[in-house]
N, C-alpha and C positions, 0 to 999 in steps of 0.2 A: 752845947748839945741841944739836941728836938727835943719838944715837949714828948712824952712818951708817947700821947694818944694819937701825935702827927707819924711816929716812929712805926707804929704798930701797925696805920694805916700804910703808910709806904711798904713796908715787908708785906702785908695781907696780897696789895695792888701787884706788888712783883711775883708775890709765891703763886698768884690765881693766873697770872702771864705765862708764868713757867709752866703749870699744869695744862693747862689751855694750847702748849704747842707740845705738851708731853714728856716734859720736863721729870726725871725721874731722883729721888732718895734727894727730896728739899731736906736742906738741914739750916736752921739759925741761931746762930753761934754769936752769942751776947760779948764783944769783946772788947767793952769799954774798960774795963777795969786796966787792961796792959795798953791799950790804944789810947789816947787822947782825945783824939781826932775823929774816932768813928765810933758806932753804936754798936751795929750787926753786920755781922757776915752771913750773907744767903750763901749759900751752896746748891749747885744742881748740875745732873749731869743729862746731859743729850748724847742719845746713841750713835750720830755720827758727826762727820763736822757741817753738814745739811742743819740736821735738824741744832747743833748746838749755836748755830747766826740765826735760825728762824726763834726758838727761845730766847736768845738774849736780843733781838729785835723787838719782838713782842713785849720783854720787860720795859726797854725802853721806851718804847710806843707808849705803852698805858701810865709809867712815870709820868712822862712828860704831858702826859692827855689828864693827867690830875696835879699839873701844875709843878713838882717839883721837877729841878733844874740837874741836868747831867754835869759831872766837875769835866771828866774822863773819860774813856772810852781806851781799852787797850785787846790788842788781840784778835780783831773781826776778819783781818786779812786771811789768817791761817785756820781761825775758828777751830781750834783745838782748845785753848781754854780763852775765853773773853771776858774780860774785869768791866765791870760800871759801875763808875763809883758815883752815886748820888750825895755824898758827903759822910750823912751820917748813917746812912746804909751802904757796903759795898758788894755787889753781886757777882758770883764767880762760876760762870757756866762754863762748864768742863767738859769735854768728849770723856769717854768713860775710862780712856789706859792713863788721861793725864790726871784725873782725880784719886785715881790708883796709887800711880807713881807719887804724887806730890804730896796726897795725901795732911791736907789740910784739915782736917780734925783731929790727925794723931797732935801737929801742931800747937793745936788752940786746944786740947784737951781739957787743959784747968778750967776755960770759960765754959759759964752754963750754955745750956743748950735753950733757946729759945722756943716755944712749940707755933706750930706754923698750924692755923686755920684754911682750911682749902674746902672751896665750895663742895656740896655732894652733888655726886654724878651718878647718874641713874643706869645699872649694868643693864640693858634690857639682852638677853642671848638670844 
């Protein structure tokens, strides 16, 4: 497993990706305890399958721009929900009816919930 503070950055770098293309309801879902193999599940959903390939491009983008390595990629064709899985982070950006349907936090309920730090954004109206 990552050091936590390498962990913490990689989630900060993807959740500030997702906001940044409008990414809506981040959730990270701690779910090492039943995985082995992975640390955190991001969750994010984009309102259509447009904006859900421009958010999970932009995660990968800045992943990859601060040096950690993509394993996977699943999903990008259809862009209804696309998986990247950075190893010990895996990210699941979702059009809004397939996060509905799948509903991956009724799932991983037992696992804590991770809080996610996102830049402030200044509303000016």
């Amino acid at each position: 497993m990552t050091d936590r503070t390498v962990l913490r950055e990689m989630l900060a770098v993807a959740a500030a990706a997702a906001d940044s293309k409008g990414g809506e309801d981040l959730v990270g879902l701690d779910v090492s305890g039943p995985l082995p193999l992975v640390d955190i599940f991001l969750v994010v959903t984009g309102r259509n399958e447009r904006n859900v390939a421009a958010i999970a491009d932009e995660i990968e983008d800045r992943l990859l721009e601060h040096g950690f390595k993509r394993l996977r990629r699943e999903g990008r064709q259809e862009s209804r929900w696309i998986l990247l899985d950075f190893g010990d982070l895996v990210v699941h950006v979702f059009h809004e009816e397939e996060r509905m349907y799948y509903g991956l936090e009724r799932l991983w309920k037992d696992c804590p919930v991770v809080p996610i730090d996102l830049p402030a954004t200044s509303t000016a109206d």
